[in-house]
C-alpha positions as CSV (number, residue, x, y, z in Angstrom):
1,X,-16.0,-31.5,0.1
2,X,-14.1,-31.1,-3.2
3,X,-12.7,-27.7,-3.8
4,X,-11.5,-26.2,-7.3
5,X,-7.9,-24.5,-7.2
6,X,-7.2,-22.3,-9.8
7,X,-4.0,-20.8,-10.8
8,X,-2.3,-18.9,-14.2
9,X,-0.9,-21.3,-16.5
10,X,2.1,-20.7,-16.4
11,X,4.0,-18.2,-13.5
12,X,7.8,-17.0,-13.7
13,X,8.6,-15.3,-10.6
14,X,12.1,-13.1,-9.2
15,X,14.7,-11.1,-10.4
16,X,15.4,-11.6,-14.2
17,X,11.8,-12.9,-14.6
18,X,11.3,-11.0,-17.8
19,X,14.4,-12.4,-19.6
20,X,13.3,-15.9,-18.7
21,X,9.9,-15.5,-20.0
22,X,10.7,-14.4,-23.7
23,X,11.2,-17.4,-25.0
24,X,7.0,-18.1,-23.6
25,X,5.9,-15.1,-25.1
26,X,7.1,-16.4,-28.8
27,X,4.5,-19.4,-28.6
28,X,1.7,-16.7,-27.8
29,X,1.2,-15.4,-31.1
30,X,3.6,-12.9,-33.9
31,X,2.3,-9.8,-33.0
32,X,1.0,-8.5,-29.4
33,X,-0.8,-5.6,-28.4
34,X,0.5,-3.7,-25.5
35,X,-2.0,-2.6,-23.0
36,X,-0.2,-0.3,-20.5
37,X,-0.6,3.4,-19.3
38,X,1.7,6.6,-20.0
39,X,3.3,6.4,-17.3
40,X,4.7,3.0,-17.6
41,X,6.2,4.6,-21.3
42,X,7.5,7.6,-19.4
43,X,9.9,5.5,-16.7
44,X,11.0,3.4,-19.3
45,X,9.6,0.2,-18.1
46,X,7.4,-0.1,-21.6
47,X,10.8,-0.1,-23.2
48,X,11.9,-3.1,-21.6
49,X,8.8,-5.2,-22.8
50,X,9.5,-3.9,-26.2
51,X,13.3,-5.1,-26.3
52,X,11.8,-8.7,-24.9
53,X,9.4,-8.6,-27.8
54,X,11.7,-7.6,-30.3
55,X,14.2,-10.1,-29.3
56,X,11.7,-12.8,-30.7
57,X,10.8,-11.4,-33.6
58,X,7.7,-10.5,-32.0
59,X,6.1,-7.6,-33.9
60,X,3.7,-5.2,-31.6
61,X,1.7,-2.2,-30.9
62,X,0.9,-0.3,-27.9
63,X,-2.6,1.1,-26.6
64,X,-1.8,3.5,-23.6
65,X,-4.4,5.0,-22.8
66,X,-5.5,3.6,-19.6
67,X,-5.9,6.5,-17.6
68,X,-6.7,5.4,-14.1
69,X,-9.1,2.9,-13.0
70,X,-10.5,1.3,-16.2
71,X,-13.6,2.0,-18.1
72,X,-16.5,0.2,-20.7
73,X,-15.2,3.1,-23.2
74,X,-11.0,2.1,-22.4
75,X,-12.1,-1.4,-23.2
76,X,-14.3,-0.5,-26.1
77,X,-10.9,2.2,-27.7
78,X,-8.5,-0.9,-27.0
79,X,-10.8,-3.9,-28.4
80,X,-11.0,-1.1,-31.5
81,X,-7.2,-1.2,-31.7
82,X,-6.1,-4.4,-31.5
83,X,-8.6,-5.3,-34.2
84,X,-7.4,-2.9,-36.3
85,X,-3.6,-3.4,-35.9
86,X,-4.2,-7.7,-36.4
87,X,-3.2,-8.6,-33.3
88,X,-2.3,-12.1,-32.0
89,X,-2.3,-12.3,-27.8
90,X,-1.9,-9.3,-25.5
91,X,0.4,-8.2,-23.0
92,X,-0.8,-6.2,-20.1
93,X,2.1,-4.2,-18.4
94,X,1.3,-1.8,-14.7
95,X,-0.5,-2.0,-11.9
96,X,-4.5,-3.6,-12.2
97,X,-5.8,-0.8,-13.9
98,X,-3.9,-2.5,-17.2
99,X,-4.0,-6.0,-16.7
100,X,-8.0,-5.8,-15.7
101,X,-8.0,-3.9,-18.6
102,X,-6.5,-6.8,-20.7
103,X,-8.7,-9.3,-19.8
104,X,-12.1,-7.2,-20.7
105,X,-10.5,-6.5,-23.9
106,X,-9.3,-10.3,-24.4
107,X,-13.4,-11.1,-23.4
108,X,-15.2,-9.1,-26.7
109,X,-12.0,-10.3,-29.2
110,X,-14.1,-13.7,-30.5
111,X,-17.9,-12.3,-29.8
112,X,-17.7,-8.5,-29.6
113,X,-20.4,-6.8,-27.8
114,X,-20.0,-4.4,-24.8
115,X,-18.2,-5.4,-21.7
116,X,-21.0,-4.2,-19.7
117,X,-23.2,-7.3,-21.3
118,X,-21.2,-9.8,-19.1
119,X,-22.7,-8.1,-15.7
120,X,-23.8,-10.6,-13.5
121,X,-22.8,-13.7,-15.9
122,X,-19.8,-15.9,-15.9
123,X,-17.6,-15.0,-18.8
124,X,-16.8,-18.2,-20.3
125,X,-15.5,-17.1,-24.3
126,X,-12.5,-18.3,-25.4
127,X,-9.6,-15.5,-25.0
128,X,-6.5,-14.7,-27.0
129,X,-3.2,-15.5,-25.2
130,X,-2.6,-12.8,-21.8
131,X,0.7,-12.0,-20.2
132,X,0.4,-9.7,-17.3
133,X,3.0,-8.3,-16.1
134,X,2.3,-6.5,-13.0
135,X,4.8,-3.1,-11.8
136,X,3.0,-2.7,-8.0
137,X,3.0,-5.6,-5.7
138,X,-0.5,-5.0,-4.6
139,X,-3.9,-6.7,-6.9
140,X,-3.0,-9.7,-7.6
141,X,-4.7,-9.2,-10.8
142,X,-2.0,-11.7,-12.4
143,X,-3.6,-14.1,-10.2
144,X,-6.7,-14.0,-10.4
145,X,-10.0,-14.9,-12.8
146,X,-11.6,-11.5,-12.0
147,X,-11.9,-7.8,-13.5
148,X,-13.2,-4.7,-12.3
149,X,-14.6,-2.3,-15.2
150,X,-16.5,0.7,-14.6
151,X,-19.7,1.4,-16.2
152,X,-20.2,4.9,-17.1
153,X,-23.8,4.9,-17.7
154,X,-24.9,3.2,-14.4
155,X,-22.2,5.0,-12.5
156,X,-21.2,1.4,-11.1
157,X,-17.8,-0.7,-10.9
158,X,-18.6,-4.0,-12.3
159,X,-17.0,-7.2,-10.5
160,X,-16.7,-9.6,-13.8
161,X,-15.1,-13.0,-13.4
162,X,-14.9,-16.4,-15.5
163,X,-11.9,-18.9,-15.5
164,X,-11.5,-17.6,-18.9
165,X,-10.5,-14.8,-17.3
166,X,-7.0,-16.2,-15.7
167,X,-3.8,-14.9,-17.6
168,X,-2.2,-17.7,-19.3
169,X,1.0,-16.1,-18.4
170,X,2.5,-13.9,-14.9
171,X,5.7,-12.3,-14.8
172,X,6.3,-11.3,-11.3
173,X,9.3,-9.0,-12.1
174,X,10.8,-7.1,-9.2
175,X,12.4,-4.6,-10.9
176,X,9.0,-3.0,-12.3
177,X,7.8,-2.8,-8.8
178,X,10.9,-0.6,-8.1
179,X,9.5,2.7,-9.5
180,X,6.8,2.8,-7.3
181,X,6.7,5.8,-5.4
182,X,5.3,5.5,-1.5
183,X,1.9,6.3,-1.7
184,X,1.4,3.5,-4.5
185,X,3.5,1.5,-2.5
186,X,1.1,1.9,0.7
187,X,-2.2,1.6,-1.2
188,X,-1.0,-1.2,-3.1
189,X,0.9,-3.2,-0.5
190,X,-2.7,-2.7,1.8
191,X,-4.8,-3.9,-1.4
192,X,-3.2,-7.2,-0.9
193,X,-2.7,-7.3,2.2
194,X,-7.0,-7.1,2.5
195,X,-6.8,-10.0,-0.2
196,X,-5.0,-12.1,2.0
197,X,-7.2,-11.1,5.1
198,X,-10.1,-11.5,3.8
199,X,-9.5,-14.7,2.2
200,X,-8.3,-16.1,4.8
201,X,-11.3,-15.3,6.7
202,X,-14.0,-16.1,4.0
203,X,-16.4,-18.3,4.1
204,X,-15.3,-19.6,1.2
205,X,-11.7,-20.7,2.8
206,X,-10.1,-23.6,1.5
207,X,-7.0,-25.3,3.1
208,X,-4.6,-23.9,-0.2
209,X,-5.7,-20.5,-0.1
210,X,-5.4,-20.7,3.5
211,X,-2.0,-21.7,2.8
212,X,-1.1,-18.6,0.5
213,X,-3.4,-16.2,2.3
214,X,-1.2,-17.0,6.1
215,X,2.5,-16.3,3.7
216,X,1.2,-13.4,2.2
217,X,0.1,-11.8,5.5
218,X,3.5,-12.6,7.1
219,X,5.7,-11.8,4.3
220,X,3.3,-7.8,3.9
221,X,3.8,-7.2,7.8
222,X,7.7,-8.0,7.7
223,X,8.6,-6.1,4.1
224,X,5.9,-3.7,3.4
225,X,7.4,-1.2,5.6
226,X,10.9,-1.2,4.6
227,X,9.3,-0.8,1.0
228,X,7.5,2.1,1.9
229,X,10.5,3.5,3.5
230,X,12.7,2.9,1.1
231,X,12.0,2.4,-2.5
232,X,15.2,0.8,-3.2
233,X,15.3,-1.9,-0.7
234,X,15.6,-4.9,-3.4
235,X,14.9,-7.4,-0.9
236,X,11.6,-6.1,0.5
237,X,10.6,-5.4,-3.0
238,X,11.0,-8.8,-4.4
239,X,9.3,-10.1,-1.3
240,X,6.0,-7.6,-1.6
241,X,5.5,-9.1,-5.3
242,X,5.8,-12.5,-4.1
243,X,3.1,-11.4,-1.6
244,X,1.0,-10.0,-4.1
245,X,1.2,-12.9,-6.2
246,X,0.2,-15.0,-3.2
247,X,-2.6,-13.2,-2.1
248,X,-3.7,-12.9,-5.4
249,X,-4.1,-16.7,-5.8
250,X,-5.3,-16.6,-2.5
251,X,-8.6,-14.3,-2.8
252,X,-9.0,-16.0,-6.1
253,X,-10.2,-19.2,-4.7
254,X,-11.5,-17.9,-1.6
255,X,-13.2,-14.6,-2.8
256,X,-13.1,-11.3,-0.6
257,X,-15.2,-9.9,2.1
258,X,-16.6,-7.0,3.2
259,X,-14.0,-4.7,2.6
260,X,-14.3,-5.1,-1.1
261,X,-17.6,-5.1,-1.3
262,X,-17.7,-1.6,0.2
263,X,-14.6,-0.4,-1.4
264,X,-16.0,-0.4,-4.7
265,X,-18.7,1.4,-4.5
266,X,-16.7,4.4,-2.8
267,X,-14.2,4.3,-6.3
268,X,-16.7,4.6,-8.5
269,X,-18.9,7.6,-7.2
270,X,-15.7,9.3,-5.7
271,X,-13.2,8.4,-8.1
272,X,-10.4,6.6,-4.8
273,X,-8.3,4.5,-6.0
274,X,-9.0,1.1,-5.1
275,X,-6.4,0.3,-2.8
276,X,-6.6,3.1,-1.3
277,X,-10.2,2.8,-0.3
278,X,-9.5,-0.7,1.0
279,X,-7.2,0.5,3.4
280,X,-9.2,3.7,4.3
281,X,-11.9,1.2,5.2
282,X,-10.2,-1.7,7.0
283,X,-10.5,-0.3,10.3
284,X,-14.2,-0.5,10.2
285,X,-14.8,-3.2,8.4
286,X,-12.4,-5.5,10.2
287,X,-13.6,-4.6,13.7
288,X,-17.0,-5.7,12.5
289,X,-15.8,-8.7,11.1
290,X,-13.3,-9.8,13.9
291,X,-16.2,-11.4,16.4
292,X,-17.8,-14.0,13.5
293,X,-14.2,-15.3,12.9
294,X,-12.2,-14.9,16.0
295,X,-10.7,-18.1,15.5
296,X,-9.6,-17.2,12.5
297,X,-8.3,-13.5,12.8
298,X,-6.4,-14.8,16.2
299,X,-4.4,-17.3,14.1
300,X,-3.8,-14.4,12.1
301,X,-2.3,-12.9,15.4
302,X,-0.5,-15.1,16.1
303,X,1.0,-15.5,12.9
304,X,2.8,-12.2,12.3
305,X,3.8,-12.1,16.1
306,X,1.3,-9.7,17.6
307,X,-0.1,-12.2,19.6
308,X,1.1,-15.3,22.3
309,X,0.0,-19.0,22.1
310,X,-1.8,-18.7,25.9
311,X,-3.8,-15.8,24.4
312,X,-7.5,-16.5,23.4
313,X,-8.9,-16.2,20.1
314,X,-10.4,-13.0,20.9
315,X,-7.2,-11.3,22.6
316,X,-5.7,-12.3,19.9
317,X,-7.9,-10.9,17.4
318,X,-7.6,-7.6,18.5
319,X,-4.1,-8.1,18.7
320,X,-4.1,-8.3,15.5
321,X,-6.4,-5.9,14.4
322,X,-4.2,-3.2,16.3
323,X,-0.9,-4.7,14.4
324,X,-3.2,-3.5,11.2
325,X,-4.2,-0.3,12.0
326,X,-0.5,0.7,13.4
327,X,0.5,-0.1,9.2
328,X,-2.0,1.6,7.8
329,X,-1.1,4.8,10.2
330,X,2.6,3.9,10.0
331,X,2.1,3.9,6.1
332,X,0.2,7.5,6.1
333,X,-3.4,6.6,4.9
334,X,-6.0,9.2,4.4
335,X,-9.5,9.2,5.6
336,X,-12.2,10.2,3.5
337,X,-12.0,13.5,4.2
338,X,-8.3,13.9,4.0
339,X,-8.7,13.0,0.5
340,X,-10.9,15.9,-0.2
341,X,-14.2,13.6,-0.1
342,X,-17.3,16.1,0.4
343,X,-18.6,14.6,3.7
344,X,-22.8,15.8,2.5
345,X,-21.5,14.4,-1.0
346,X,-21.2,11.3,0.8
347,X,-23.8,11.1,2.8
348,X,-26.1,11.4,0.6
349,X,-25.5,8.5,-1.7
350,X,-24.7,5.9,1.2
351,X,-27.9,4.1,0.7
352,X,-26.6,3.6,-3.2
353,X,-23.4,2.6,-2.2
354,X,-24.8,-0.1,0.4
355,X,-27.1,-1.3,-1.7
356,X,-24.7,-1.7,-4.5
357,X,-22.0,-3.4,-1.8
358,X,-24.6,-5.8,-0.9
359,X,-25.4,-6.2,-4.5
360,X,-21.6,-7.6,-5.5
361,X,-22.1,-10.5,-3.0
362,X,-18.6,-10.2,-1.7
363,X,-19.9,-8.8,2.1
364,X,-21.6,-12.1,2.5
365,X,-18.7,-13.9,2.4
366,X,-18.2,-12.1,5.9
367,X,-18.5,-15.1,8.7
368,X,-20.7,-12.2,10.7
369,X,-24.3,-12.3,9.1
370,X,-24.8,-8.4,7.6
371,X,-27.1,-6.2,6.6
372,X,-27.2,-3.0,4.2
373,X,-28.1,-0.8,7.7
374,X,-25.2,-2.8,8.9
375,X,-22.9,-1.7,5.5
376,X,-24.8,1.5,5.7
377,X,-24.1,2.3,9.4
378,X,-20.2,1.5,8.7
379,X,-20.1,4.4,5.9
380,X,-21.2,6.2,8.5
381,X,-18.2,5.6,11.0
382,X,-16.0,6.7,8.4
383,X,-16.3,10.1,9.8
């Protein structure tokens, strides 16, 4: 059967990425609008965008005011802006928060509206020029044709995708990623490690994402560590954006699983970032994964050493599922209530957050057939 493979138009990757992308971002437009956070301004890595842009003759402005995981009213202040300030193409500089943020504000620049109107469609409008430019090595968001926006009326993260969607340019720049502190390191590095694992065990697998999905995996388990160990190790940090990048393109042609479909529900009611509550949950949602796809999670196994050619799939499997939970415990993730979750807060809105998994579509892509008392009962474990 014929697959679709989609990728950004154009992807610079490695050391020195930024410098070799200026002379792209002159074709994009003579004035760009920023879309970063303050933090990114406060390290300094904002700066370096700036000098890239100025260096062309590239006049911009900057909206910073993404303040953690992006909302309708972020995208509504920043569509505001870049109106205002006549802007050509944007450029979308930090982790997903910023670059998912760039793509619902490139979605309303031709038609306007709310971004909340494309819930449940495809978004298909024709976008201004995007350059993402990620600084963790964890969403993938440069990769992909998706964007997760919070609704604060419904209380809901929204799952938007459309081709449209894809950045028309990724700068996979190491030295961004380098000011990532441990924790983000940890979250992030889990985030796409999930993308890969769950792409690679989709039912929507295709033989290229399988391709990305298996590098990714093996490239997080052999540098993810020495990242979160020690910030400084160049070599494990140019390798964990490489592996971002490829389990980003990954999960976009594959989609995810369970453990996204169950992740987002727990960020919006309980405000977790969303790596972070994809690697709280993929204990759980893994071991109820592992016997639809045993097959597949043993090559998975096998592939990162964990497991021997003579072992079955099955051995395998949970060779491989103990390889994952040793990272996530070697890399210090919380549980719910370690984070200072309410446990009754919880409890009491698991049938929301089920349904609302359920409702996303991605736990279907599961090869186990589920339920929401299956999704339900796996909130439950949590404690």
């Amino acid at each position: 059967m014929a697959r679709e493979f989609i990728v950004p138009g154009q992807i610079i990757t490695g050391a020195g990425a930024l410098n070799m992308a200026e002379g792209a971002l002159k074709q994009f437009g003579k004035k760009a609008m920023i879309v970063t956070d303050q933090v990114m301004i406060d390290l300094g890595n904002c700066a370096k965008v700036e000098t890239a842009l100025k260096n062309q003759g590239i006049e911009y402005t900057i909206y910073s005011e993404i303040a953690g995981e992006p909302t309708d009213i972020m995208i509504e202040n920043g569509l505001k802006k870049y109106r205002e300030e006549s802007c050509e193409f944007l450029v979308a500089l930090g982790g997903g928060s910023p670059i998912d943020s760039m793509k619902a504000i490139g979605s309303l620049v031709k038609n306007g509206g709310n971004i909340s109107d494309y819930m449940g469609k495809v978004i298909e409008t024709e976008m201004p020029p995007m350059v993402a430019i990620p600084t963790t090595a964890g969403t993938g968001s440069e990769a992909t044709q998706f964007t997760i926006i919070t609704d604060t009326k419904k209380d809901i993260k929204m799952l938007l995708k459309g081709k449209s969607l894809m950045p028309t340019l990724a700068i996979s720049d190491p030295q961004f990623t380098m000011t990532a502190p441990p924790k983000i390191t940890a979250a992030t590095g889990l985030d796409a490690l999930c993308h890969a694992v769950e792409a690679y065990t989709s039912r929507q697998a295709q033989t290229l994402s399988d391709t990305f999905a298996l590098s990714a995996v093996k490239r997080i388990f052999k540098y993810l560590p020495a990242a979160f160990h020690d910030g400084k190790n160049e070599e494990a940090r140019i390798e964990m954006a490489v592996a971002a990048l490829e389990a980003g393109i990954a999960f976009n042609n594959a989609s995810v699983t369970l453990i996204h479909g169950m992740s987002r529900p727990i960020g919006a009611l309980f405000h977790v970032a969303h790596g972070l509550s994809n690697a709280m949950l993929m204990k759980e949602c893994l071991s109820f994964a592992l016997s639809g796809a045993y097959d597949r999670f043993g090559e998975l196994g096998r592939s990162i050493g964990v497991a021997a050619a003579e072992d079955s799939d099955q051995e395998a499997s949970e060779k491989f599922l103990a390889a994952v939970i040793a990272l996530t415990e070697e890399l210090e993730t919380p549980t719910l209530e370690q984070f200072g979750i309410d446990k009754e807060a919880f409890f009491n809105v698991i049938e929301k957050m089920a349904y609302d998994a359920m409702d996303s579509g991605s736990p279907q892509n599961t090869k186990r057939e589920i339920s929401q008392a299956d999704v339900e009962q796996m909130y439950r474990n949590l404690w």
